[in-house]
KOLVEXVO-867475 format. One record per atom (N, C-alpha, C, O): residue in one letter; x, y, z; residue number from 0; atom name. Coordinates in steps of 0.2 Angstrom, whole numbers. Layout:
BEGIN
+------+-------+-------+-------+-----+------+
: code :    xx :    yy :    zz : pos : site :
+------+-------+-------+-------+-----+------+
:    A :     X :     Y :     Z : NUM :   CA :
...
+------+-------+-------+-------+-----+------+
//
This chain:
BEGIN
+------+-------+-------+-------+-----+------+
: code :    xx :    yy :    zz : pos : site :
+------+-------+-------+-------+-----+------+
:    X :   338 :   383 :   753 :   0 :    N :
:    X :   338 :   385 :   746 :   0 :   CA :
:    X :   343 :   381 :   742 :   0 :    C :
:    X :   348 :   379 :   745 :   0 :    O :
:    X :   342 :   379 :   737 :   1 :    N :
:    X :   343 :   374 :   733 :   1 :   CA :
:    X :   350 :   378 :   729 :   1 :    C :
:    X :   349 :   384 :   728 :   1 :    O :
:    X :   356 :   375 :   727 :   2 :    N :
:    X :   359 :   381 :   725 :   2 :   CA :
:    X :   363 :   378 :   716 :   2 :    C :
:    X :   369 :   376 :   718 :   2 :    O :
:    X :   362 :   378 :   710 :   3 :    N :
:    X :   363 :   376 :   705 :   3 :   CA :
:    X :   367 :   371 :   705 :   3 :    C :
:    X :   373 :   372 :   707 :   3 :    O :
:    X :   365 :   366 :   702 :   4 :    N :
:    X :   372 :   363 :   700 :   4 :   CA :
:    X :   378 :   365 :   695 :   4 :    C :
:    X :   377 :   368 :   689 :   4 :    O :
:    X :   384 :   364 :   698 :   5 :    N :
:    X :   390 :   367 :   693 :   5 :   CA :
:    X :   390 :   364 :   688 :   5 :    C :
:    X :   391 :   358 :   689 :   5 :    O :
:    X :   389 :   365 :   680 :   6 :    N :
:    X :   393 :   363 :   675 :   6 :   CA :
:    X :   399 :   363 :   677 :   6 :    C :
:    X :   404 :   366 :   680 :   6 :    O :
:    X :   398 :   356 :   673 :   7 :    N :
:    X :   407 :   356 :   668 :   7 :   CA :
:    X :   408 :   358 :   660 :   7 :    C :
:    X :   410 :   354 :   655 :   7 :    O :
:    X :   407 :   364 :   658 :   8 :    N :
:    X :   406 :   367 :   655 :   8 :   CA :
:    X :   415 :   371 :   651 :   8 :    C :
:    X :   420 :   374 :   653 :   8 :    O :
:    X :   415 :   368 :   646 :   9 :    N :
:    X :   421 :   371 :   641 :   9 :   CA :
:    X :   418 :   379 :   639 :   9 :    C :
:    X :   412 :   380 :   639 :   9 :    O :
:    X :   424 :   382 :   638 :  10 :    N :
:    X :   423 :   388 :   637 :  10 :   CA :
:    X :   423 :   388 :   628 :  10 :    C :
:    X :   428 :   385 :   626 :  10 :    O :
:    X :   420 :   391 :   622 :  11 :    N :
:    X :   421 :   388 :   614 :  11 :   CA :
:    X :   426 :   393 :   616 :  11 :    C :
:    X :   428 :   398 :   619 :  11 :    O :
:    X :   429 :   389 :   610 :  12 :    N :
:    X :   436 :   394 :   610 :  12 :   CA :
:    X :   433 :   397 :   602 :  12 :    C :
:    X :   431 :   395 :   596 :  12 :    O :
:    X :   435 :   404 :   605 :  13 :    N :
:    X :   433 :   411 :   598 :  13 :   CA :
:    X :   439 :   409 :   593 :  13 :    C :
:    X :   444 :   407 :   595 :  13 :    O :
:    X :   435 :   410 :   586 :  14 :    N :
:    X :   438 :   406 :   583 :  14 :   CA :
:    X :   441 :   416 :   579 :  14 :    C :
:    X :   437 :   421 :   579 :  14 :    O :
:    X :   446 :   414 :   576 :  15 :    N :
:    X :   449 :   424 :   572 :  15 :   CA :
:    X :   448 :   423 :   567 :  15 :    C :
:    X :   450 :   419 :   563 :  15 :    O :
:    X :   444 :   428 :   567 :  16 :    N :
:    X :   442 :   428 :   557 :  16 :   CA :
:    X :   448 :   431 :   552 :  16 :    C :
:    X :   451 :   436 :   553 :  16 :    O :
:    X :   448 :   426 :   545 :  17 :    N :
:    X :   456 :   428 :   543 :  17 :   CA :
:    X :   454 :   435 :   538 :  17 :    C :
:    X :   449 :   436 :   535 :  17 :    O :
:    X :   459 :   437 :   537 :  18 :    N :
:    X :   460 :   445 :   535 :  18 :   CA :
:    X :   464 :   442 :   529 :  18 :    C :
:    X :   467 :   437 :   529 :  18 :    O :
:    X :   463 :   446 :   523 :  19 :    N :
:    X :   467 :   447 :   517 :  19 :   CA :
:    X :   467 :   454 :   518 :  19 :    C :
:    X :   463 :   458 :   520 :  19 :    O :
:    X :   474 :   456 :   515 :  20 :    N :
:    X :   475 :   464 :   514 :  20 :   CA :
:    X :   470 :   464 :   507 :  20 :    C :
:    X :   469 :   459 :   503 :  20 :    O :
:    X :   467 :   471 :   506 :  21 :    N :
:    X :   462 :   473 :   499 :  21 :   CA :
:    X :   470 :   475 :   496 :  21 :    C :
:    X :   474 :   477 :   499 :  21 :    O :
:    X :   468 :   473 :   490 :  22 :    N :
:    X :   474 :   476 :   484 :  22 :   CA :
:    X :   468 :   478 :   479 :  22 :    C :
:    X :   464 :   474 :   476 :  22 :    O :
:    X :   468 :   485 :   479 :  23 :    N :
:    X :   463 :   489 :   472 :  23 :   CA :
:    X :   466 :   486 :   465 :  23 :    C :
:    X :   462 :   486 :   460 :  23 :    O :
:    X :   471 :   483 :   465 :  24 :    N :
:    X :   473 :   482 :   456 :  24 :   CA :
:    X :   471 :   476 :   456 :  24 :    C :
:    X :   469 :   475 :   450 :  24 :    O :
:    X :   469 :   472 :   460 :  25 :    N :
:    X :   465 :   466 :   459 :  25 :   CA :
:    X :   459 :   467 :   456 :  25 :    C :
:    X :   457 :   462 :   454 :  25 :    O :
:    X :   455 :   474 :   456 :  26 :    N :
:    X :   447 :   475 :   454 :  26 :   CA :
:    X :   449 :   479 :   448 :  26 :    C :
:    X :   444 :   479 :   444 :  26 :    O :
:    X :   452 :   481 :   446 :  27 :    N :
:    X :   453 :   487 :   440 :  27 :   CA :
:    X :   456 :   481 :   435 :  27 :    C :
:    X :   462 :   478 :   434 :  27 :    O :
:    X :   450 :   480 :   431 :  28 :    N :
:    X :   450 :   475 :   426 :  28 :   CA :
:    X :   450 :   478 :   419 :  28 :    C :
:    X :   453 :   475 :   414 :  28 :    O :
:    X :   446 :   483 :   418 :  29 :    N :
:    X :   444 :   488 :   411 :  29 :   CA :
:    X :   448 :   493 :   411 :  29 :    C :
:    X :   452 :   495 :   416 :  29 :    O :
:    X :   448 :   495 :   406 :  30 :    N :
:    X :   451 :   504 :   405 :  30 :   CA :
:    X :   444 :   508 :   407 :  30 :    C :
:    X :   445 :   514 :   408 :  30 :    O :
:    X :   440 :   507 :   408 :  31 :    N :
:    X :   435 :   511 :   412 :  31 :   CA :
:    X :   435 :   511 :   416 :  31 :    C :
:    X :   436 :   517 :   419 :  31 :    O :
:    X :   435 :   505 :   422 :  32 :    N :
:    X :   436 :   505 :   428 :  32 :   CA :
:    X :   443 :   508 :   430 :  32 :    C :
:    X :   443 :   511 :   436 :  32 :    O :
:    X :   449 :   508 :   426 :  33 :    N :
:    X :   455 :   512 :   429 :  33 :   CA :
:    X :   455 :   519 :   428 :  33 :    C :
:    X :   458 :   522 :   432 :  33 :    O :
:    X :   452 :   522 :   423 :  34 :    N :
:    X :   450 :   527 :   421 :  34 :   CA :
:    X :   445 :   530 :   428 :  34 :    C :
:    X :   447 :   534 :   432 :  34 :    O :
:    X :   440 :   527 :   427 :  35 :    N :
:    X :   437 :   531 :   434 :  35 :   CA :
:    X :   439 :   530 :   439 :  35 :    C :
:    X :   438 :   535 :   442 :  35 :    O :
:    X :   444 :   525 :   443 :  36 :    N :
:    X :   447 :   525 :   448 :  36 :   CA :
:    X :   454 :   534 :   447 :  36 :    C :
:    X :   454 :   540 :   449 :  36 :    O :
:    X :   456 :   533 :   443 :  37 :    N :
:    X :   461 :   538 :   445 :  37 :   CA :
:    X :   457 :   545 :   443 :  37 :    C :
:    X :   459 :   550 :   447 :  37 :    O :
:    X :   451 :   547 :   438 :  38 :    N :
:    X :   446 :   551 :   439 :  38 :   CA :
:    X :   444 :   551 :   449 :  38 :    C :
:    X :   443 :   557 :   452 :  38 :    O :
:    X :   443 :   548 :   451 :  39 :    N :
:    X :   440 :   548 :   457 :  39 :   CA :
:    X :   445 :   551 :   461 :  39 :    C :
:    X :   444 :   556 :   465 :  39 :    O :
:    X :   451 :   549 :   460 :  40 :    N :
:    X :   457 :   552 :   465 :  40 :   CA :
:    X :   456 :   559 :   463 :  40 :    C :
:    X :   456 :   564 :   468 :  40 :    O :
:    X :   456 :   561 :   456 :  41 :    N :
:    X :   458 :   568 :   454 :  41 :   CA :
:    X :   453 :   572 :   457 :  41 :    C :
:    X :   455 :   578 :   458 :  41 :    O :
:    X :   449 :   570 :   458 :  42 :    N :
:    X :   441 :   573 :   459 :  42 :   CA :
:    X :   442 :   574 :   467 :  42 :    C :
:    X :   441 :   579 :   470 :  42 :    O :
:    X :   443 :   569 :   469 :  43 :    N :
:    X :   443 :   569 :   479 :  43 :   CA :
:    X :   447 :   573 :   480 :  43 :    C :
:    X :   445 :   578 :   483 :  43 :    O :
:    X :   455 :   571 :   479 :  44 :    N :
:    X :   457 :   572 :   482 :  44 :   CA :
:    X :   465 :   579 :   478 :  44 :    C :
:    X :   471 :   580 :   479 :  44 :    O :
:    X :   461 :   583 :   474 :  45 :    N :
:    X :   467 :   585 :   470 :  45 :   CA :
:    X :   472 :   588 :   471 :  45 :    C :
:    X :   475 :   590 :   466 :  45 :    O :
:    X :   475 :   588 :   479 :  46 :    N :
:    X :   480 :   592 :   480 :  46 :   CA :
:    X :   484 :   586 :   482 :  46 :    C :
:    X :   490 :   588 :   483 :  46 :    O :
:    X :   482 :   580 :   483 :  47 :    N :
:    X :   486 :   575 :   483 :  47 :   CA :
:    X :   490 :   571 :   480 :  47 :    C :
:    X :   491 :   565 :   480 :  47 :    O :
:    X :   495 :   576 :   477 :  48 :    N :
:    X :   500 :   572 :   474 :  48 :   CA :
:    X :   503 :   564 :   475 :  48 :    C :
:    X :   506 :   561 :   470 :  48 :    O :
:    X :   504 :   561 :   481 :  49 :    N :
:    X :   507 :   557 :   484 :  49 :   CA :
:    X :   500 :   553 :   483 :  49 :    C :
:    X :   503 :   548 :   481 :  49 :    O :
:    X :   496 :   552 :   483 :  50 :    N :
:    X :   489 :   548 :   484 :  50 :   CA :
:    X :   487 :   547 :   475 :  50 :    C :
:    X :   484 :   542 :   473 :  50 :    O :
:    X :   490 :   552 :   472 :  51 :    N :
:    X :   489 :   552 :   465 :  51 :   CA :
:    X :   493 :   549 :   461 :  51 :    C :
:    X :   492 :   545 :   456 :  51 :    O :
:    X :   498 :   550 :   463 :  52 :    N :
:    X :   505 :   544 :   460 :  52 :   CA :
:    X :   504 :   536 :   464 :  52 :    C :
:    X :   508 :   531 :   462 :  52 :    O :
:    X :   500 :   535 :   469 :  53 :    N :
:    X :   499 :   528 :   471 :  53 :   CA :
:    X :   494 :   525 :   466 :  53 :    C :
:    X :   495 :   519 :   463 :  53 :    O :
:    X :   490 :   530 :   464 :  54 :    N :
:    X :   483 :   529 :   461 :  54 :   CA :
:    X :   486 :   525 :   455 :  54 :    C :
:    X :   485 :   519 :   454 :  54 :    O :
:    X :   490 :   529 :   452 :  55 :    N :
:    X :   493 :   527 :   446 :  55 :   CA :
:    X :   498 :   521 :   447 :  55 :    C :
:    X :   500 :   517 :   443 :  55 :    O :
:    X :   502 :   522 :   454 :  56 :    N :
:    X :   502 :   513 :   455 :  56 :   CA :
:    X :   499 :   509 :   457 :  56 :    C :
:    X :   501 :   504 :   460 :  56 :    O :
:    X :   494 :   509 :   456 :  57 :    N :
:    X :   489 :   503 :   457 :  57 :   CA :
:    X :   487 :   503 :   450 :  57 :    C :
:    X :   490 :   499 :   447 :  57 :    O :
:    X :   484 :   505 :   447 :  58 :    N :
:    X :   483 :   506 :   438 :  58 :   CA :
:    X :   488 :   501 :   436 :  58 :    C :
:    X :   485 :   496 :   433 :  58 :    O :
:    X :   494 :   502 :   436 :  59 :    N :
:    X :   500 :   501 :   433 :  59 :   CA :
:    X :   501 :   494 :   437 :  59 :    C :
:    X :   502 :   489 :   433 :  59 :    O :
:    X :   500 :   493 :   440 :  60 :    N :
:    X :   503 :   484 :   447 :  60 :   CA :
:    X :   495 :   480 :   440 :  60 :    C :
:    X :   497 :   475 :   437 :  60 :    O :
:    X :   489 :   483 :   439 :  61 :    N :
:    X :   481 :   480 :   437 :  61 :   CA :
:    X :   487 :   477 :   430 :  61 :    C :
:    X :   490 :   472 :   428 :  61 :    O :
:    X :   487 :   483 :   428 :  62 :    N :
:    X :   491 :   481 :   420 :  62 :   CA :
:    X :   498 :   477 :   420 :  62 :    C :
:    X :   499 :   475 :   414 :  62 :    O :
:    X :   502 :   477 :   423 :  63 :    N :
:    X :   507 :   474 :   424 :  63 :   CA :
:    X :   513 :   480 :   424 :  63 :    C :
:    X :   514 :   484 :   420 :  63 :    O :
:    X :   515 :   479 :   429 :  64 :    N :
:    X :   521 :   485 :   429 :  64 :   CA :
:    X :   527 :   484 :   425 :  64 :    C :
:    X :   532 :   488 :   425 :  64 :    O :
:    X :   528 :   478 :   420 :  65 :    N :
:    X :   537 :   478 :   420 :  65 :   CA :
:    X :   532 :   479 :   411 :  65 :    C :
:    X :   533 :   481 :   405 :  65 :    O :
:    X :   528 :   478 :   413 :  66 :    N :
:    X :   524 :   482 :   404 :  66 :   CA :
:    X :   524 :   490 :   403 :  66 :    C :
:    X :   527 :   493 :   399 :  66 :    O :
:    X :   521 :   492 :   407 :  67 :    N :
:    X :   520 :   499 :   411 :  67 :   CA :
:    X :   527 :   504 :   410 :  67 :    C :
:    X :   527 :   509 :   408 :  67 :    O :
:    X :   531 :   499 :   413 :  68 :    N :
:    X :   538 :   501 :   415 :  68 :   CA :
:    X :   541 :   500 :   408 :  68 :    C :
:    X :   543 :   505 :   407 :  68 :    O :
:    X :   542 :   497 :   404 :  69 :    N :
:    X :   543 :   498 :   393 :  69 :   CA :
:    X :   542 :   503 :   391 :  69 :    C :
:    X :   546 :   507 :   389 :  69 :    O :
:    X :   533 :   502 :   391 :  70 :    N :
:    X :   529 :   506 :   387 :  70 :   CA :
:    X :   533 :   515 :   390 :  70 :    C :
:    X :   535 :   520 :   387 :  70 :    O :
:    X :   532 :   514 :   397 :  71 :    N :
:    X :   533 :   523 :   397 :  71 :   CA :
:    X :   543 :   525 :   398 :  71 :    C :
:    X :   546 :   530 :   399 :  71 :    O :
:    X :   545 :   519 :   396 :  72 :    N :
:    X :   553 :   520 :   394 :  72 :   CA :
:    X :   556 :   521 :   399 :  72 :    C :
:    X :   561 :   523 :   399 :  72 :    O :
:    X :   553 :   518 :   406 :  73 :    N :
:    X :   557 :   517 :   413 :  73 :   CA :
:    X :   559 :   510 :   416 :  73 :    C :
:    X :   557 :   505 :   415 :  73 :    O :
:    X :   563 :   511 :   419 :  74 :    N :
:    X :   566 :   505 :   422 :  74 :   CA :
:    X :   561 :   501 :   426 :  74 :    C :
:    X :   560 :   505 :   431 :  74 :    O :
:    X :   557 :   496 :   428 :  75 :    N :
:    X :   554 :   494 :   433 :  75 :   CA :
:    X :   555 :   497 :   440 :  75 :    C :
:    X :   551 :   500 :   442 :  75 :    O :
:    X :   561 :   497 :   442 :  76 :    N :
:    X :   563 :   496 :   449 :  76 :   CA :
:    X :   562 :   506 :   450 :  76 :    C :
:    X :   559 :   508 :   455 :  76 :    O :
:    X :   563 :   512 :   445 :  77 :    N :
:    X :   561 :   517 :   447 :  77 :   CA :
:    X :   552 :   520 :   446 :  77 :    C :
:    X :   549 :   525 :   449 :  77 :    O :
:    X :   550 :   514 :   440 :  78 :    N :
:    X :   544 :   516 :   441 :  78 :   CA :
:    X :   540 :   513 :   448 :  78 :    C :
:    X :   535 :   516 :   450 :  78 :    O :
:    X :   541 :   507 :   452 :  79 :    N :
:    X :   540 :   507 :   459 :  79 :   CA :
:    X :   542 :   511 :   461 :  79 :    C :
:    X :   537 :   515 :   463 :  79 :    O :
:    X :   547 :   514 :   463 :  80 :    N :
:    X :   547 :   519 :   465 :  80 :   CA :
:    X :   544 :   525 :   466 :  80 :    C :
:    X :   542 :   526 :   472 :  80 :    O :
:    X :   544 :   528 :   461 :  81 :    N :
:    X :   541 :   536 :   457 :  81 :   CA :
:    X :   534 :   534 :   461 :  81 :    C :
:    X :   532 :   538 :   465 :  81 :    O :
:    X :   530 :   528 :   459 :  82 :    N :
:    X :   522 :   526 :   461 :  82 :   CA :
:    X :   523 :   526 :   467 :  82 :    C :
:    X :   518 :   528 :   470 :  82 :    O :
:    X :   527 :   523 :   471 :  83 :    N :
:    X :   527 :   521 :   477 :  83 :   CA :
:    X :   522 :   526 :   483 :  83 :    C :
:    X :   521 :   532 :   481 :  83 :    O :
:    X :   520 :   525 :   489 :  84 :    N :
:    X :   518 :   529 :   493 :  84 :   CA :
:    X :   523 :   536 :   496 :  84 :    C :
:    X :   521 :   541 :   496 :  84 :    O :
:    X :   529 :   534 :   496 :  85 :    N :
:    X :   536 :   539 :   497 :  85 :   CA :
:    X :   537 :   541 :   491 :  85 :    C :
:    X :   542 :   544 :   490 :  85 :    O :
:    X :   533 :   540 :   485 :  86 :    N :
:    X :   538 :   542 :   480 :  86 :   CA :
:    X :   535 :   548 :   477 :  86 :    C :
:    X :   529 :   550 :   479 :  86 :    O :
:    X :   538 :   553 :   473 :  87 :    N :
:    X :   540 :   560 :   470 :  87 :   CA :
:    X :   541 :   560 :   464 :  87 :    C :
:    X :   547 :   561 :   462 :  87 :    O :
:    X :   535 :   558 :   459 :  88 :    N :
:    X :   536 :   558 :   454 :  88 :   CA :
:    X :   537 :   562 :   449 :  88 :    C :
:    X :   531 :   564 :   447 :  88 :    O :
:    X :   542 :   566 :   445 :  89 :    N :
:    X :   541 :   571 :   440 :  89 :   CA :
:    X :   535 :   571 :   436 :  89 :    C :
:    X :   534 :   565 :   434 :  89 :    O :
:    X :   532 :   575 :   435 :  90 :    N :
:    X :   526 :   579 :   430 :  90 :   CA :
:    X :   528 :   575 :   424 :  90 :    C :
:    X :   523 :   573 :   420 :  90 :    O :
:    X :   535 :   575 :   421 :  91 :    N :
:    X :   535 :   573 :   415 :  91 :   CA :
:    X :   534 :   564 :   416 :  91 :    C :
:    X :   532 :   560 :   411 :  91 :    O :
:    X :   537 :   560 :   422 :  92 :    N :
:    X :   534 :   553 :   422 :  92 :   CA :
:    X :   528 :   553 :   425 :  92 :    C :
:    X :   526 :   547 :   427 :  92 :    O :
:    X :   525 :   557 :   426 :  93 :    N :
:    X :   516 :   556 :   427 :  93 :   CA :
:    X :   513 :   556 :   423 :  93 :    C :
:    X :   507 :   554 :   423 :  93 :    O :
:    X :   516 :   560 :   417 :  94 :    N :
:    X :   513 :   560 :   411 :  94 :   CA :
:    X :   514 :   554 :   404 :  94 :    C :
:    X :   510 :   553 :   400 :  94 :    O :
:    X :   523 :   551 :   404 :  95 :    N :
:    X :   520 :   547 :   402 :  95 :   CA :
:    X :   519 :   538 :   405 :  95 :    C :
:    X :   519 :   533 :   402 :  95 :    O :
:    X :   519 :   538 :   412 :  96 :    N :
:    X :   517 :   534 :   414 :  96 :   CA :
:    X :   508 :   533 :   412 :  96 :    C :
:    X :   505 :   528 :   412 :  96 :    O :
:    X :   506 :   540 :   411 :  97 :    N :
:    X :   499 :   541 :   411 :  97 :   CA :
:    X :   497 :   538 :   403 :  97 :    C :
:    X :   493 :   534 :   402 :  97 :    O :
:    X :   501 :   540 :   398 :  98 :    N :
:    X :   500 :   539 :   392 :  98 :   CA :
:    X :   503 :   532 :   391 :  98 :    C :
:    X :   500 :   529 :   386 :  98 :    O :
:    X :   507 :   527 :   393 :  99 :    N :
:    X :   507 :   519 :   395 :  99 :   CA :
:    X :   503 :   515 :   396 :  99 :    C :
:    X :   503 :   509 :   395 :  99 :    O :
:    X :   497 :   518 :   399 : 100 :    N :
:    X :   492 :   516 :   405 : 100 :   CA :
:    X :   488 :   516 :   400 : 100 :    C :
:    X :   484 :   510 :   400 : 100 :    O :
:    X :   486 :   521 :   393 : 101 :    N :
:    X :   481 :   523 :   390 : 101 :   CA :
:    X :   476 :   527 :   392 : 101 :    C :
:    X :   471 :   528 :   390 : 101 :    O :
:    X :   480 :   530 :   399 : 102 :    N :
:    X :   474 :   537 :   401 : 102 :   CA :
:    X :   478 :   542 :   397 : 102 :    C :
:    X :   483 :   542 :   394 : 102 :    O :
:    X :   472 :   548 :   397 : 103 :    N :
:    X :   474 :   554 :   395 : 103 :   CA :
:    X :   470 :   558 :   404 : 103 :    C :
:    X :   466 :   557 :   408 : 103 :    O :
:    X :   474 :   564 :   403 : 104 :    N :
:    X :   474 :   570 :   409 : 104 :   CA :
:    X :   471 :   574 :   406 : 104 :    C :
:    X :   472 :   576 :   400 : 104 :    O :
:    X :   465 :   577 :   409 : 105 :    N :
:    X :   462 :   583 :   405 : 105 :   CA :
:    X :   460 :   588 :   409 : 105 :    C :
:    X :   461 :   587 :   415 : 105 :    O :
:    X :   458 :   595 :   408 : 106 :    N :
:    X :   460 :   601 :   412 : 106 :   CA :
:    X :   451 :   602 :   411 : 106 :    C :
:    X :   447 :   599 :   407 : 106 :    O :
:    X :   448 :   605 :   417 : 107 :    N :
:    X :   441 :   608 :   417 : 107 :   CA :
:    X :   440 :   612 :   422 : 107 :    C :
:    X :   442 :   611 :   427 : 107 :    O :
:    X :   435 :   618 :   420 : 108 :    N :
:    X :   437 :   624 :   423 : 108 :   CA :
:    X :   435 :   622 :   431 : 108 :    C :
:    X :   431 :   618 :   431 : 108 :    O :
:    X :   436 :   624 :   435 : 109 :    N :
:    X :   433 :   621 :   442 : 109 :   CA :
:    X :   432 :   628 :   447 : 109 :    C :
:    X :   434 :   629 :   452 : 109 :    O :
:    X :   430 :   631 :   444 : 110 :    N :
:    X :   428 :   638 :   447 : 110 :   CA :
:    X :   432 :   643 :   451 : 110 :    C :
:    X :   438 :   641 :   450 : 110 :    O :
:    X :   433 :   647 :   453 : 111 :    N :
:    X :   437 :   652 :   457 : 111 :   CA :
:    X :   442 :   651 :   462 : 111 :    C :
:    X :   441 :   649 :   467 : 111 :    O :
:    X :   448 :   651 :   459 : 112 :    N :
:    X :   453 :   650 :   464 : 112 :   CA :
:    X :   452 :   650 :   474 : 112 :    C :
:    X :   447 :   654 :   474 : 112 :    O :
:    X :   453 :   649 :   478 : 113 :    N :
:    X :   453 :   650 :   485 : 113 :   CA :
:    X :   459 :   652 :   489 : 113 :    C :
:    X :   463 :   648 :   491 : 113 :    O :
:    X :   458 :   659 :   490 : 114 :    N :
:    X :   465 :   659 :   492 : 114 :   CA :
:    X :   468 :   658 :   500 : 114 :    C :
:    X :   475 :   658 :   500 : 114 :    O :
+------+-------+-------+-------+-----+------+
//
């Protein structure tokens, strides 16, 4: 019985494919597209307050935050904040970081409470 010859065979070396982190404020280019993006959050997820103030920091990062941070009468460094993943933003800076942004918040009836 005849029994194969051994290569000298290299093994390829696997090459890693490079990874960039996705950043959303890089794609929200329009007041429509940011509009519907924070519409989408409001919509999925509405109990997510913490996921909803992200949303509007990424809005805010697309337009410039130390602009954002003028327009709505806050400091840069609390408006990261407030937006941030950890952050807790009052009702009254969500509303005008909202009116900065040139979104408006609007109420629509959504059927029967659940209790």
């Amino acid at each position: 019985m005849k029994t194969p010859a051994t290569k000298n065979t290299r093994r390829a070396k696997t090459v890693k494919p490079r990874t960039t982190a996705y950043d959303v404020a890089e794609h929200l280019r329009t007041p429509e597209e940011m509009a519907a993006y924070l519409d989408a959050w409001l919509e999925d997820a509405p109990e997510d307050g913490s996921g909803i103030a992200r949303a509007l920091g990424d809005i805010a990062r697309a337009k410039g935050m130390a602009q954002v941070a003028r327009d709505a009468g806050l400091s840069r460094e609390s408006l990261y904040r407030a937006l941030s993943a950890g952050g807790n933003p009052s009702f009254a800076t969500v509303l005008k970081v909202a009116r900065a942004l040139g979104l408006r918040l609007h109420a629509q009836a959504g059927g029967s409470p659940t209790a």
